[in-house]
Steps between C-alpha positions, in 0.01 A plus 500: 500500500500192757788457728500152512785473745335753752199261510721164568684699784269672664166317463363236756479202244903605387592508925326141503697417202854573661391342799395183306861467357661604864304185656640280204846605528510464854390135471725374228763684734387272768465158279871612408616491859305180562670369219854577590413333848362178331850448319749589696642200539462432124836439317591846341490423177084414587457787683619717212289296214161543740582881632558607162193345353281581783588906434459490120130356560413748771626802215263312287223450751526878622471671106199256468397651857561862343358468154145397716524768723581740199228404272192513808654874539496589119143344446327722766687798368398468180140404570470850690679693233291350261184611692646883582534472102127418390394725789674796370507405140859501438629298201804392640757508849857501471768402775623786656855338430423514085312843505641831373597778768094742541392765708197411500398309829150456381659169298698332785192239641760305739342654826162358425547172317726483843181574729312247341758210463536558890145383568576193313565143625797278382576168510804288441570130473524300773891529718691255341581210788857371471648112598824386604558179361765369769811349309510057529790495678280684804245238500436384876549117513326313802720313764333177374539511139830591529556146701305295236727676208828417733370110571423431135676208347687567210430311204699215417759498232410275183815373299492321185564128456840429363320249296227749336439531084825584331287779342498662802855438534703777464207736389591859721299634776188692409611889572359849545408695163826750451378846345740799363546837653511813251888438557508166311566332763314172664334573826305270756155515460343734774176420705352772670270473814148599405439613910777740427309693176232580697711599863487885580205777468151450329207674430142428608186624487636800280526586124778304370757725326617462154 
């Protein structure tokens, strides 16, 4: 029998594990605060759409973070176990979890599979580095281009000729494409701001979750 869970909580490589995630969750904790700071002047309805999509990718981010951290564990237990098996010519080790109820001590090899995995090294991925992307309205503008932008001439209003083509006479004003909402009804057409799509937390230098 292995106790597989004895090895992850006890062994050095499963400590360095669970401090590994503890780093990670303490700096998506962080980029969270740094976040709420960065919009707080933010209309509300912004601050909700960025907070709430900010958390769901650090949930992702973090079971990425976990899955790593689990598999480096699992592949040095199991290349020990494997070796205690060849060594002592045993055809097979069951989980202490999935194994019957036995007297016999003899069977249990968690204690040394446990020695040796605590002489191994483990490694993880790199800490995953997070960046606020500060929202557009929060862009600093200089003293001087906000003068230029003030002292710009608008542009002067062209009218039609009375006397133009009769063609064009009468012929409507060119308007916006209408589209329908699910209810039926006609809507405005909607632009979105492309600066605003990519405003609140991103990853870099990390494994991208998926």
């Amino acid at each position: 029998m292995l106790d597989v869970e004895k090895i992850i909580a006890q062994s050095a490589p499963g400590k360095a594990g669970r401090e590994h995630l503890s780093i990670i969750d303490r700096r998506f904790q962080k980029g969270m605060d740094d976040l709420h700071r960065s919009y707080q002047n933010a209309p509300e309805e912004e601050q909700q759409r960025v907070f709430s999509n900010a958390e769901e990718t650090l949930v992702r981010q973090f079971s990425v973070e976990e899955r790593g951290v689990s598999d480096a564990l699992k592949k040095i237990i199991y290349e020990e176990a494997e070796k205690w098996r060849k060594e002592h010519n045993i055809g097979a080790i069951f989980p202490a979890q999935l194994a019957l109820v036995s007297s016999d001590k003899q069977l249990d090899c968690t204690d040394e599979i446990l020695a040796a995995v605590d002489r191994r090294q483990i490694t993880f991925a790199e800490l995953p580095v997070l960046q606020i992307n500060q929202p557009p309205a929060m862009t600093p503008v200089s003293p001087l281009a906000k003068k230029k932008a003030e002292a710009k001439p608008s542009a002067p209003e062209v009218t039609k000729p009375q006397d133009s083509d009769s063609q064009d006479q009468g012929r409507p004003a060119p308007t916006a494409p209408e589209t329908k909402s699910q209810t039926g009804k006609l809507t405005a057409p909607v632009t979105t701001n492309p600066e605003s799509q990519t405003a609140g937390l991103a990853f870099s230098g990390a494994s991208a979750a998926n």
